[in-house]
N, CA, C and O atoms as CSV, one atom per row, in Angstrom:
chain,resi,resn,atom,element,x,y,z
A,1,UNK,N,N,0.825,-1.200,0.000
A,1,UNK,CA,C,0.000,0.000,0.000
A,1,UNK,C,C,0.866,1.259,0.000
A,1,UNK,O,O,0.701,2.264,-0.692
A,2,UNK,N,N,1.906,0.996,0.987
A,2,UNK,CA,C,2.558,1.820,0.551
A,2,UNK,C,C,3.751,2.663,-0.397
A,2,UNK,O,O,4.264,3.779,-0.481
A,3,UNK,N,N,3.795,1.553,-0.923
A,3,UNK,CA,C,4.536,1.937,-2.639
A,3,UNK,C,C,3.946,2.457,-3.827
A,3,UNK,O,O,4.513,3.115,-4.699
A,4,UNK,N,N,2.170,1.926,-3.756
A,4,UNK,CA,C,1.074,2.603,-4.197
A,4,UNK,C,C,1.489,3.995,-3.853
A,4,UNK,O,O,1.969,4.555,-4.838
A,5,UNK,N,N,1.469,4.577,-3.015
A,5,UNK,CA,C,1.271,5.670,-2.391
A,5,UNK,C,C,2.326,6.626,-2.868
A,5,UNK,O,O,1.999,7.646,-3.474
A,6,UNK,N,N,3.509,6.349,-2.630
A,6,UNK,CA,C,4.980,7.111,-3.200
A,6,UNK,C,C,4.632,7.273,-4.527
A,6,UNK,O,O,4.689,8.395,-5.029
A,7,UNK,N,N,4.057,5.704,-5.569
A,7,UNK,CA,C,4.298,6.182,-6.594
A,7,UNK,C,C,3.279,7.097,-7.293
A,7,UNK,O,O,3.676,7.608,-8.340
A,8,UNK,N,N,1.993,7.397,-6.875
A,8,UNK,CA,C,1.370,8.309,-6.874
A,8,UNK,C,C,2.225,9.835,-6.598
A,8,UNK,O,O,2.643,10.555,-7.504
A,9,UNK,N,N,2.351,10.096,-5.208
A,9,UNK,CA,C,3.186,11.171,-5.296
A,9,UNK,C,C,4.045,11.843,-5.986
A,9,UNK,O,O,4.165,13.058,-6.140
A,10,UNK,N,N,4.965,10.481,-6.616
A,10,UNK,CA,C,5.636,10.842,-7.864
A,10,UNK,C,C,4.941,11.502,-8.719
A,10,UNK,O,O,5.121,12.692,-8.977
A,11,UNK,N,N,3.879,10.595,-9.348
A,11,UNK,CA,C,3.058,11.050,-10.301
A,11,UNK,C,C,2.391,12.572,-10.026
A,11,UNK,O,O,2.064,13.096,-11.091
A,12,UNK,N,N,2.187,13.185,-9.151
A,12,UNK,CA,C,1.773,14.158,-8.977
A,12,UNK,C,C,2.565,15.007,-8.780
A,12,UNK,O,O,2.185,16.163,-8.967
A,13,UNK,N,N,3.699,14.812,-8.415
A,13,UNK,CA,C,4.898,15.694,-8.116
A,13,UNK,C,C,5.069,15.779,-9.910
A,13,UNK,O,O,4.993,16.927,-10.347
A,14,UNK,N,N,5.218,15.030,-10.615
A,14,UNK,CA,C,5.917,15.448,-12.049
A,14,UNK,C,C,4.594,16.132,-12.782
A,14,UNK,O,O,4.753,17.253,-13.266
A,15,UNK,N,N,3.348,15.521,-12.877
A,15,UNK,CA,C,2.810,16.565,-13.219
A,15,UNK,C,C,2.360,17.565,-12.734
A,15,UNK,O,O,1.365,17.938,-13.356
A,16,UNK,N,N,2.736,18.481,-11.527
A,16,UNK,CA,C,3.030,19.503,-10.843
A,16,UNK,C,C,3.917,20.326,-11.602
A,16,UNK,O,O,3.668,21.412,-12.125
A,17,UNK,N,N,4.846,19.760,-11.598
A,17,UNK,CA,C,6.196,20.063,-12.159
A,17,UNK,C,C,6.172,20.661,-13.710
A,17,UNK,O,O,6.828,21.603,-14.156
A,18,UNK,N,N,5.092,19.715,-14.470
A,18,UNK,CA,C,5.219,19.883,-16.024
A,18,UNK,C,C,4.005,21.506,-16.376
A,18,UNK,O,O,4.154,22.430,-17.175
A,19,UNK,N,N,2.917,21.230,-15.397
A,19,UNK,CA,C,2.124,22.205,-15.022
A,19,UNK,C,C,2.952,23.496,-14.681
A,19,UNK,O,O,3.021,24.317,-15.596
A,20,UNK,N,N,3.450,23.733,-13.766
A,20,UNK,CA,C,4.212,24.741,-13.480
A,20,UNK,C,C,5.781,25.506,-14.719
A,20,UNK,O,O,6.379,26.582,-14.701
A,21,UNK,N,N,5.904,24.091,-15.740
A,21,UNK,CA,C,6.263,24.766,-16.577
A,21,UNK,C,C,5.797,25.559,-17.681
A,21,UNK,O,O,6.240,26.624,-18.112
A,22,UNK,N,N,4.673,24.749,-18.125
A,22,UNK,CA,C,3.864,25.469,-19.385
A,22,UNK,C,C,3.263,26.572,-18.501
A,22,UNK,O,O,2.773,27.504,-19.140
A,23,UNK,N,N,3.195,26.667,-17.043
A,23,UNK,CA,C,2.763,28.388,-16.995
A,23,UNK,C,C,3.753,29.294,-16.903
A,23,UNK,O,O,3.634,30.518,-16.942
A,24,UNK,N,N,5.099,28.423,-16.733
A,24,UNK,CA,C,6.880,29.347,-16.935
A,24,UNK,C,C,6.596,29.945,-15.293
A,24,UNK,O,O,6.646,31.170,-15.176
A,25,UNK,N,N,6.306,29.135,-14.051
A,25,UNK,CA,C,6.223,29.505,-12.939
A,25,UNK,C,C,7.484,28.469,-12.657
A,25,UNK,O,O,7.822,28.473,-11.473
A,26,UNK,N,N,8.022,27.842,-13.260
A,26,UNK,CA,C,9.243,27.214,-12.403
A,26,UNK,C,C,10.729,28.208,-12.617
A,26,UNK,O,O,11.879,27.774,-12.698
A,27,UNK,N,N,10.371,29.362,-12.664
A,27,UNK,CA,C,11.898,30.318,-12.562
A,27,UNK,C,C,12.125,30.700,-11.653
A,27,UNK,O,O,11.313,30.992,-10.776
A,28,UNK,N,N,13.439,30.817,-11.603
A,28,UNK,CA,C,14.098,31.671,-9.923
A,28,UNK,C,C,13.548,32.432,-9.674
A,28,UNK,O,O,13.423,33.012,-10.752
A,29,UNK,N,N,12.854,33.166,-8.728
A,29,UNK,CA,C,12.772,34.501,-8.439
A,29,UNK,C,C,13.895,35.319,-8.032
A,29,UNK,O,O,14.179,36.477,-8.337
A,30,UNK,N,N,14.430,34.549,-7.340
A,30,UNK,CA,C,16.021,35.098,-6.602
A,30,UNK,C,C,16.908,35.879,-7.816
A,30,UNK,O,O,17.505,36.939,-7.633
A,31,UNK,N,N,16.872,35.219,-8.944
A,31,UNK,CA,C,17.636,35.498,-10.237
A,31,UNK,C,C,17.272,36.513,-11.277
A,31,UNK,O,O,17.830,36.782,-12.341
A,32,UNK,N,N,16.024,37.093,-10.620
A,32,UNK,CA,C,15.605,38.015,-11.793
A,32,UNK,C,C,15.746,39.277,-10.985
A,32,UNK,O,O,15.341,39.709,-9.906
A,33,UNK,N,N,16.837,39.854,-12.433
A,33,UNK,CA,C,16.866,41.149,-12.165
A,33,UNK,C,C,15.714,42.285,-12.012
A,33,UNK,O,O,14.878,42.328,-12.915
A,34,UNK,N,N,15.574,43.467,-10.635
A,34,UNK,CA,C,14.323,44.171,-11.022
A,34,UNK,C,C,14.337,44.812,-12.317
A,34,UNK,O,O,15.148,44.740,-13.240
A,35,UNK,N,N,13.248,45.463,-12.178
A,35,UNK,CA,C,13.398,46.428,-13.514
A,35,UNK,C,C,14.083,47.860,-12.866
A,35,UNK,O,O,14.284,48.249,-11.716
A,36,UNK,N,N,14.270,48.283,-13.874
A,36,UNK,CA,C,14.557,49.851,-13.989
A,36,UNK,C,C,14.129,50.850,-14.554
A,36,UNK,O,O,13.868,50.760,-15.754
A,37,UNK,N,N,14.024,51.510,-14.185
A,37,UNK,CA,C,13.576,53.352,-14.329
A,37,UNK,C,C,14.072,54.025,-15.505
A,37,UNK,O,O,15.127,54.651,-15.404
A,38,UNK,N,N,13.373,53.977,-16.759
A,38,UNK,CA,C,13.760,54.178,-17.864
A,38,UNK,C,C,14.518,55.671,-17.647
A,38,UNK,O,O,14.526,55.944,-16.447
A,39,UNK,N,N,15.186,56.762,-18.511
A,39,UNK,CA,C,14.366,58.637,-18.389
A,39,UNK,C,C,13.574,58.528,-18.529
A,39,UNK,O,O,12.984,58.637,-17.454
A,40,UNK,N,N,12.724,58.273,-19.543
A,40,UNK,CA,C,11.372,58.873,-19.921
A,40,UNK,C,C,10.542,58.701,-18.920
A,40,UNK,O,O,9.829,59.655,-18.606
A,41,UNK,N,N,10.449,57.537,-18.240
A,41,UNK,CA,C,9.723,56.913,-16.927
A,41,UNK,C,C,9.723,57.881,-16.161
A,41,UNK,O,O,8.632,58.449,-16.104
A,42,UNK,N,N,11.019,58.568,-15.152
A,42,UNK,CA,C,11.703,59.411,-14.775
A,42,UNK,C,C,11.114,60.937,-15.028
A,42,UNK,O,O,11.060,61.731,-14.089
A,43,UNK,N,N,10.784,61.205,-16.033
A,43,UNK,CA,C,10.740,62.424,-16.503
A,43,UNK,C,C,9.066,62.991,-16.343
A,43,UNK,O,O,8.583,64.099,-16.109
A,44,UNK,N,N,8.583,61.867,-16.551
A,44,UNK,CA,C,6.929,62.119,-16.617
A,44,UNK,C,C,6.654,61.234,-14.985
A,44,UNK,O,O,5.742,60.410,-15.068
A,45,UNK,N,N,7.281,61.320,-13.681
A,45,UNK,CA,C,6.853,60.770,-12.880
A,45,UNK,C,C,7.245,62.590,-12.115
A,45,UNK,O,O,6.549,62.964,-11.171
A,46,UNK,N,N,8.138,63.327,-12.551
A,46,UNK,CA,C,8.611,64.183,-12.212
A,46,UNK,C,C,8.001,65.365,-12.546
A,46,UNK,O,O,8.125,66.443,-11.964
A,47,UNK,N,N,7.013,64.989,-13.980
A,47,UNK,CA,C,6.159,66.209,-14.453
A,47,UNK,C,C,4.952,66.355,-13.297
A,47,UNK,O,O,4.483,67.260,-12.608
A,48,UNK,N,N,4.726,64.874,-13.505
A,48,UNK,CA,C,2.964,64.718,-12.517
A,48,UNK,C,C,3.811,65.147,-10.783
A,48,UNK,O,O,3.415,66.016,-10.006
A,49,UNK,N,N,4.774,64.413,-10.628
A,49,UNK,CA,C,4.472,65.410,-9.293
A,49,UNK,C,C,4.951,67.057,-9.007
A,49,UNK,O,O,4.529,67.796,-8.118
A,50,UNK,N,N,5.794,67.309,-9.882
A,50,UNK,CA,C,5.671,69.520,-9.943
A,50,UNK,C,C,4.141,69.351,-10.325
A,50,UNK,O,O,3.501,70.074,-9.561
A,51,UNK,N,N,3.336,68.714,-11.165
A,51,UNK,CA,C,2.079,69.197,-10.836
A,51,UNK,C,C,0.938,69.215,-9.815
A,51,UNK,O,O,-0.010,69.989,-9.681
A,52,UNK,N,N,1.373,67.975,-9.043
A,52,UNK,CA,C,0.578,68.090,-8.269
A,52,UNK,C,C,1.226,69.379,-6.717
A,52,UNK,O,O,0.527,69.898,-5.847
A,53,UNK,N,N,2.371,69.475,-6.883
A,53,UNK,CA,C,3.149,70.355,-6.002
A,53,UNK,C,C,2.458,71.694,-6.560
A,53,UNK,O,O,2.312,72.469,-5.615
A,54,UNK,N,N,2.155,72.040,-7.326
A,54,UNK,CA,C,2.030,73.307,-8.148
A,54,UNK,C,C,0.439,73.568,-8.057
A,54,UNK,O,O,0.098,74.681,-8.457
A,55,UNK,N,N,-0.707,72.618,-7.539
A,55,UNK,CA,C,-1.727,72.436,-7.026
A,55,UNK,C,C,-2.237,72.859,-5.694
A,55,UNK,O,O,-3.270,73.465,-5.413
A,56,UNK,N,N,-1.310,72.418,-4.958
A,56,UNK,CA,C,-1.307,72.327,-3.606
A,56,UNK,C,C,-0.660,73.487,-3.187
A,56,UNK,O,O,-0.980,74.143,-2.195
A,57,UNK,N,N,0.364,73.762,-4.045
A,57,UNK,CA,C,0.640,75.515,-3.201
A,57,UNK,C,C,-0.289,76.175,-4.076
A,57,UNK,O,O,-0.617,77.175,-3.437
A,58,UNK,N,N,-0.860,76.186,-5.099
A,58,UNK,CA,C,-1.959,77.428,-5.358
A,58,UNK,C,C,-3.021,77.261,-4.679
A,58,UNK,O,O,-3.552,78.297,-4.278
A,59,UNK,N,N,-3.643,76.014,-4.344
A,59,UNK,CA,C,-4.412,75.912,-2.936
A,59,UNK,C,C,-4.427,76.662,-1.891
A,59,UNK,O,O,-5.271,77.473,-1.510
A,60,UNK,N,N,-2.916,76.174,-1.215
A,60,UNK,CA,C,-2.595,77.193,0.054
A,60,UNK,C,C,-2.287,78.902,-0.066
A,60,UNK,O,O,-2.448,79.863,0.687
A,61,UNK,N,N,-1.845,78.732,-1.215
A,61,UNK,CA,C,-1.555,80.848,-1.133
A,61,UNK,C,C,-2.793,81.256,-2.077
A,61,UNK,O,O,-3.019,82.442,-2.319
């Protein structure tokens, strides 16, 4: 019964395994580089906030 049992597990462990590849969920996480902050990214994160700065003091004065 219990060799039944392992070899089931097997069986579910590999198609676990084959599952998790066709969704490309078996990659490192550890290994992937983040992303980065293009300029342009940079540039228009910098517009929207002078605008919202530029809001908020015409608010207050």
């Amino acid at each position: 019964m219990s060799d039944d049992m392992t070899e089931r597990d097997r069986r579910i462990d590999l198609q676990t395994r084959e599952i998790a590849q066709e969704a490309k969920l078996d990659t490192d996480l550890e290994s992937m580089v983040p992303p980065r902050w293009r300029g342009s990214t940079v540039l228009v994160v910098s517009v929207i906030l002078l605008a919202f700065a530029i809001m908020i003091a015409s608010i207050l004065f």
